[in-house]
C-alpha positions in Angstrom: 11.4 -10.5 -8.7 12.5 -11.2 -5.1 11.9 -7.7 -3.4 15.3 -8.3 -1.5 16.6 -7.5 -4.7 14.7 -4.6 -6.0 14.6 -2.8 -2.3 17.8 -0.6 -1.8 17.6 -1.7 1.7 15.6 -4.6 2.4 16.3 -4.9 6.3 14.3 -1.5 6.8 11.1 -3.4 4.7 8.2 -5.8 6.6 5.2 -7.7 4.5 2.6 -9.9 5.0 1.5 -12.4 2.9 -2.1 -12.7 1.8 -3.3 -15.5 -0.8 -5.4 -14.1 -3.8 -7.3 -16.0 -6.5 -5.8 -15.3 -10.3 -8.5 -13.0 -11.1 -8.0 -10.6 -8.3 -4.3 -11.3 -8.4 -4.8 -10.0 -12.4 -6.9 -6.8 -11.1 -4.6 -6.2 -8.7 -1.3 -5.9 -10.9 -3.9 -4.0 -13.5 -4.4 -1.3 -11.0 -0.7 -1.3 -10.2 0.5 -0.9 -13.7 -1.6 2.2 -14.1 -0.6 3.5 -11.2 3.1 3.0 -11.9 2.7 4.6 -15.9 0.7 7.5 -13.9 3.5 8.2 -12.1 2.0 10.2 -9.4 3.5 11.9 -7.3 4.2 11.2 -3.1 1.8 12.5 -0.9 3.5 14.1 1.3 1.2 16.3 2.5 -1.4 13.6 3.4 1.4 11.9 5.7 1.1 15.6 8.0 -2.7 14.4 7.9 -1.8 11.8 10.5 0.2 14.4 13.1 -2.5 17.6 12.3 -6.4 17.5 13.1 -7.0 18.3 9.4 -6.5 16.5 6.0 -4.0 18.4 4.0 -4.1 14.9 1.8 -4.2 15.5 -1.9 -6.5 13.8 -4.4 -3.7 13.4 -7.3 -1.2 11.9 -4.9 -0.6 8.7 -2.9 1.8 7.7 -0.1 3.1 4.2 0.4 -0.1 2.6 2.7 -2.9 4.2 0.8 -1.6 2.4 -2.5 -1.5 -1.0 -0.7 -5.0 -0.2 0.8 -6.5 0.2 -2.4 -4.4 -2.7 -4.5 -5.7 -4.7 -1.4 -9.0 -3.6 -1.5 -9.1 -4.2 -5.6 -8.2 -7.3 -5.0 -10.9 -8.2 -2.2 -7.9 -8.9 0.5 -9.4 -5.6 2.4 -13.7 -5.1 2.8 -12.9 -1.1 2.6 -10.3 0.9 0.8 -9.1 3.5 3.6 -7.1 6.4 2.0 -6.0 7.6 5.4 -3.9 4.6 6.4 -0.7 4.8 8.5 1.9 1.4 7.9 0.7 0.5 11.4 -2.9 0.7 10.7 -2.7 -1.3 7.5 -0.7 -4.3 9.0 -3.0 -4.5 11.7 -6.4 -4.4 9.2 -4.5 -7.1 6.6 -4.0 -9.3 9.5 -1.5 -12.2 9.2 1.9 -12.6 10.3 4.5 -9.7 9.9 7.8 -10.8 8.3 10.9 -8.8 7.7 12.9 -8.9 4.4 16.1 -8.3 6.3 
């Protein structure tokens, strides 16, 4: 579905497109799934890792750019799967152009 649609505000939303075989494309939405009927939840405390000199990060959680790292390394889009990624970070290792959904 068109994420314009799913997103209660799609003008504060960016992504970048990256083409993926229908193997990885299969692993990736595998990995999703599970992660979605996990239902973990938001890391908040890993997101204080990027503004203190330690990682208050927890194992059993995720924020929003460590998910995309690791669907994106599952489905061999990224060489590494870094669990301590800001948004800015990750757009700049996924390469490609930025565009906005709003």
């Amino acid at each position: 579905e068109d994420a314009s649609k799913v997103l209660k505000h799609p003008h504060r939303w960016d992504y970048i497109e990256a083409e993926v075989d229908k193997d990885e494309y299969e692993i990736m939405l595998t990995w999703a799934e599970m992660i979605e009927i996990e239902k973990p939840k938001y890391d908040y405390a890993g997101l204080f890792g990027f503004f203190v000199p330690w990682n208050p990060q927890k194992n059993d959680r995720w924020y929003c750019s460590e998910i995309i790292s690791f669907l994106a390394y599952r489905g061999k889009i990224l060489k590494n799967y870094y669990q301590r990624i800001s948004p800015r970070r990750l757009a700049k290792v996924l390469g490609g152009k930025l565009v906005s959904l709003g």
